[in-house]
N, C-alpha and C positions, 0 to 999 in steps of 0.2 A: 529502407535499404533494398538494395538488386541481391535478390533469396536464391541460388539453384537447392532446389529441394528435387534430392536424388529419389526414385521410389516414389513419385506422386501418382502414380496410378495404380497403387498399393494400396491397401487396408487401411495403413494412418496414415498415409501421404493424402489420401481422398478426402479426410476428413481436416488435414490438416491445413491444406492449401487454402482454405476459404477462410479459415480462423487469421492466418500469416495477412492474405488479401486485405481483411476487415480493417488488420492495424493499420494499415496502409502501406506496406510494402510489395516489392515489384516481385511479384514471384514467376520461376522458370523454371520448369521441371524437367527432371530428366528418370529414363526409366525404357528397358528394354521391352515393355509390352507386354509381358507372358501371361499380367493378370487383369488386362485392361478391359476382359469382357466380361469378366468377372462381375457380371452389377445385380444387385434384388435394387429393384422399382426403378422410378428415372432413370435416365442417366447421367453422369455428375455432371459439372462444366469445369472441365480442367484447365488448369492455366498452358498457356503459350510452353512448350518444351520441344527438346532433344529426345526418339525414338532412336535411343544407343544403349548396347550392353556397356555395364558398366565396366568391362575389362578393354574396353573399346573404346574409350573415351579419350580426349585431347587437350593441350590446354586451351585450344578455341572453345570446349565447353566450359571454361570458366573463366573466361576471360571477361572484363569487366561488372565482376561478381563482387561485391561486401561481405557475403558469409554465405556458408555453406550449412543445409542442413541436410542430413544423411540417412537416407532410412535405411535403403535398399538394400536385400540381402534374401538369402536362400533362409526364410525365418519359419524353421519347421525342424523340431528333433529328428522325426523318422526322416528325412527328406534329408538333414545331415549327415543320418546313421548310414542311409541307402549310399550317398555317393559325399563321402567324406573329403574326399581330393576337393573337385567342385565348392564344397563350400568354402573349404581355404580357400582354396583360389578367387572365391568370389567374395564371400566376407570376408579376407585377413588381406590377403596380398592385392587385390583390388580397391580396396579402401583406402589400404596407406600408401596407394599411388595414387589415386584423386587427393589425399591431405595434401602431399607433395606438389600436387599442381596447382594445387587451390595457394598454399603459403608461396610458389615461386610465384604465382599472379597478383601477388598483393594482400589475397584474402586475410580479411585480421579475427575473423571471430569462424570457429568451424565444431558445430555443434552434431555430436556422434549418438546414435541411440543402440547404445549399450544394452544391457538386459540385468535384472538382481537375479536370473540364472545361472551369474557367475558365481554365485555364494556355494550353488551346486548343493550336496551334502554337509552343508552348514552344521544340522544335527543342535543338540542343546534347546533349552525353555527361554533363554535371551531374545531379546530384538536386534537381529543383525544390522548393522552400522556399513559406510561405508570404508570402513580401516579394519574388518574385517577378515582374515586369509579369505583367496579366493581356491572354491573347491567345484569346477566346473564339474560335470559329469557327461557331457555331449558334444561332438565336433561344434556345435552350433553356441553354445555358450563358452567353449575351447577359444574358437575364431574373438569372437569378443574379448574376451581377455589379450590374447596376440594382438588384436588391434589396438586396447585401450595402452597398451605398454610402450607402440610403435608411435603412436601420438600423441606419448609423453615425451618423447625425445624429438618429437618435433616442434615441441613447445619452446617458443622466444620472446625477443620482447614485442613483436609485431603479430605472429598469427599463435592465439587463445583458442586448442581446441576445450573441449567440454562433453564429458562423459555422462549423457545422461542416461542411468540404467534402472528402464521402465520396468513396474512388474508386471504381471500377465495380463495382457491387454485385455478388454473386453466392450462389448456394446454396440450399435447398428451403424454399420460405414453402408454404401453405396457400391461401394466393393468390399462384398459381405464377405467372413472367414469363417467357416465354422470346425475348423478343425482346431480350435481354443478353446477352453474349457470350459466358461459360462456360456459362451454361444453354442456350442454342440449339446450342453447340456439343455438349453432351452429348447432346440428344434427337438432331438429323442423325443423331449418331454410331448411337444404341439403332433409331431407325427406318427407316434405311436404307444402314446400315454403314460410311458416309462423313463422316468431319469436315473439312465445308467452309466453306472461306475462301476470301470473294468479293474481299479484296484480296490483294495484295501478301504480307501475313505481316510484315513487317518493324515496324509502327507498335510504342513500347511501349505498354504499360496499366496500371493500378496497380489490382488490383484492392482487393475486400474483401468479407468473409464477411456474411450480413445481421446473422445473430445478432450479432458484432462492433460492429456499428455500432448495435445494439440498448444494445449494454454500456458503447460508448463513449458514448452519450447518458445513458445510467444515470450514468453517471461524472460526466459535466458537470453534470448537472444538481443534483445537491448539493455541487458544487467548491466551494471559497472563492471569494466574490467575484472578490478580487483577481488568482487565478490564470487567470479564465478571461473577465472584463468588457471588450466589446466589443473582442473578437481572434479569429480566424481561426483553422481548425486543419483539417490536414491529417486525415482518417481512412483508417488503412490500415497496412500493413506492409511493410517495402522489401523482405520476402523476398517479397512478392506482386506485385513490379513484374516483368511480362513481356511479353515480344515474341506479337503473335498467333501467330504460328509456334508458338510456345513452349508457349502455352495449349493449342495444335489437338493438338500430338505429348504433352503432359499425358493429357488427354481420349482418346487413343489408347490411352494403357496403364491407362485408366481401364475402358475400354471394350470385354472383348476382342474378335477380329476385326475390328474396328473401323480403318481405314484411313485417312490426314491426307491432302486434298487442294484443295490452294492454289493455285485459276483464274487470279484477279490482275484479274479481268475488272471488278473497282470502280475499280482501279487506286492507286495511291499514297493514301493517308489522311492527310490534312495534320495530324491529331492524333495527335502523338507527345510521350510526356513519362512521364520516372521522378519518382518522387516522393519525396521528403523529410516522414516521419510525427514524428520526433522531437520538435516542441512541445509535441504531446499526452501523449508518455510524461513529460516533463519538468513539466509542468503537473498530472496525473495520476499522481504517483507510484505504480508497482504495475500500470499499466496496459498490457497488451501484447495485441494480437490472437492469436488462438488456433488459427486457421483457416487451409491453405494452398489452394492450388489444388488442387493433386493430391487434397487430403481430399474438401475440395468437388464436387469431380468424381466422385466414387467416389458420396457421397450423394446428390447428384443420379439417378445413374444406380441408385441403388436406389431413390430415392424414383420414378422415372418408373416401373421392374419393378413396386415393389410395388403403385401405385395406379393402373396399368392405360393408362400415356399413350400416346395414340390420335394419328395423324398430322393428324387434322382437329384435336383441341383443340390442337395442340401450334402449327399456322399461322393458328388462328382464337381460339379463346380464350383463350388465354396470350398472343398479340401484341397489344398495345393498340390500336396504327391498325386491325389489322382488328375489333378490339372495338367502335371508337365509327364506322367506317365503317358495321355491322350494325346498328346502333344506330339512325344516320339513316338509314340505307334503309327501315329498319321504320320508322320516324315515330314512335320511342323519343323521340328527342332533338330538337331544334331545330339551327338552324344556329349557335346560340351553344354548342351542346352540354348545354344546360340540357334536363332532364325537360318533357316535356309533360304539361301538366295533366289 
C-alpha cells in the first residue's frame, strides 16, 4: 500500500517507517520538523515526505494515499498542560480534519494512535479492557478521546478508522525521547548514578517497546476489515504492566552502580491503571510484543554509552517542552508553534 505516515520524523514515526518499508509498502511522510534534529547516533533515512504543519495540510497531501497512519501530535502532559488550546487544536481538531480528507480521497483504512492514558484515573486491582469508562486526566490524553469519538462517526462502509491506544512507549529511537519514563529513568541512572522518582513509586504503567508498536501497526494495517473496523485496542503486554517503583529498581540492575531513589516530592499521581492487551492478540492472531522492561533498559543504557549521551542533550534535546521552549525564545517558531517564514 501508498502509507502517509503523519509524524515520521518523531520518536515512533523513526522507528516506524523502516518496519512499514521492510513489508513492502510505499511509505510518505508528513511532519512539521520541530523534532527532526532531534537524533542520538546516525542519522535515520527517512522516507520521501511533506515538511507541513499538520493544521496546514491539503487534500493534495493525501491524495493517492491507501491508508493513513497518524502519529503526530503535541505528545507530552506538561507540554499540554502549558498550552492546552495548542493541543486541541493540534491533536483534536487537526486530526479530524486530515480523517475527513483522508475518507473524501478514498482512503479506506486510517489507523489512529491513541494512548491507554485515556483510562486516566482508572483506580481499582482489575485489568483495564478496552470497554472500560474513560477517565482522562490531561488536555493531552482529553484531545485523544475527542478524537477517537470524532472518528467514530466518520466510520462507513469504505473508510475503517482504528484506535490504536499504545501504553507508555519506551526504548531507543534515532530520535531519542527522554522525557518518558523508562528512558529518563535510564539516562538519571548513566549520568549521575541515581534513578529518580519524583513521585510516590506506587502509580502502575503499562508500558510498551516502540519497535512493538511499530509491528503492532504493521499488523493492523493489512488486518481483515472485519477484525479490526472502527474498534479500539489496547497496545502492549500485561507482562509490561508495572509499578514506578518497579521500573526504577528494573533500571537499577540495568544499570550497574546505579542506585533507586524515590522523593515522593510530586506526590501521589492520580494516574494508575493495569491494562488488558488481549483484543489485539485475539484480533491479530500470531501477535505478541517481544520487548520487556528489563530488555529495554539494558538497550537503552547501551545505546546512550554507545552514542555518547551528554547531560545537556539528555535535559534539552531529547525533552520536547524544553525543545519548542528553545525554539520560541530563538524566534524559530511563533506562538502557534508554527515555523516562521
Amino acid at each position: 500500500m501508498r502509507v502517509l505516515l503523519t509524524g515520521h520524523q518523531g520518536y515512533l514515526g523513526t522507528v516506524m517507517a523502516p518496519v512499514l518499508s521492510a513489508a513492502g509498502h510505499e511509505v510518505v511522510g508528513l511532519d512539521a520538523g520541530l523534532f527532526a534534529d532531534c537524533v542520538l547516533g546516525p542519522p535515520p533515512a527517512d522516507p520521501p515526505g511533506h515538511r507541513v504543519d499538520l493544521r496546514d495540510l491539503t487534500a493534495e497531501h493525501v491524495a493517492g494515499v491507501d491508508a493513513v497512519i497518524h502519529l503526530a501530535a503535541l505528545s507530552n502532559d506538561p507540554l499540554g498542560s502549558l498550552a492546552p488550546d495548542l493541543t486541541y487544536d493540534i491533536n483534536h481538531h487537526a486530526s479530524v480534519r486530515l480523517a475527513r480528507l483522508a475518507r473524501d480521497a478514498g482512503v479506506r483504512r486510517f489507523l489512529y494512535a491513541s494512548t491507554c492514558s485515556v483510562y486516566g484515573a482508572a483506580g481499582g486491582d482489575g485489568l483495564v479492557t478496552e470497554d472500560a469508562p474513560l477517565h482522562p486526566v490531561t488536555p493531552y490524553a482529553e484531545s485523544k478521546v475527542r478524537v477517537e469519538d470524532d472518528l467514530h462517526g466518520l466510520a462507513d462502509g469504505d473508510f475503517s478508522p482504528v484506535f490504536m491506544r499504545n501504553a507508555t512507549a519506551f526504548g531507543y529511537s534515532p530520535r531519542l525521547r527522554a522525557d518518558i519514563v523508562l528512558n529518563n529513568l535510564v539516562g538519571h541512572a548513566l549520568l549521575s548514578g541515581e534513578v529518580l522518582v519524583l513521585s510516590d513509586g506506587t502509580p502502575w504503567r503499562p508500558l510498551v517497546h516502540a519497535a512493538d508498536i511499530a509491528r503492532a501497526f504493521a499488523a493492523a494495517l493489512v488486518a481483515p476489515r472485519e477484525a479490526v473496523h472502527d474498534r479500539a485496542f489496547n497496545i502492549g503486554s500485561e507482562v509490561n504492566n508495572v509499578t514506578v517503583a518497579e521500573i526504577a529498581g528494573q533500571v537499577a540492575e540495568s544499570v550497574p552502580g546505579s542506585k533507586v531513589r524515590i522523593t515522593g516530592e510530586n506526590g501521589a499521581d492520580p494516574r494508575s491503571y493495569r491494562v488488558d492487551f488481549s483484543r489485539f492478540r485475539a484480533a491479530i492472531p500470531g501477535f505478541d510484543c517481544e520487548w520487556t522492561v528489563k530488555r529495554g533498559a539494558l538497550e537503552l543504557a547501551d545505546a546512550y554509552r554507545k552514542h555518547g549521551l551528554t547531560r545537556e542533550d539528555f535535559e534539552q534535546r531529547f525533552t520536547r517542552l524544553a525543545v519548542l521552549r528553545a525554539a520560541s525564545e530563538a524566534g524559530a517558531v511563533d506562538d502557534t508553534l508554527r515555523w516562521r517564514r
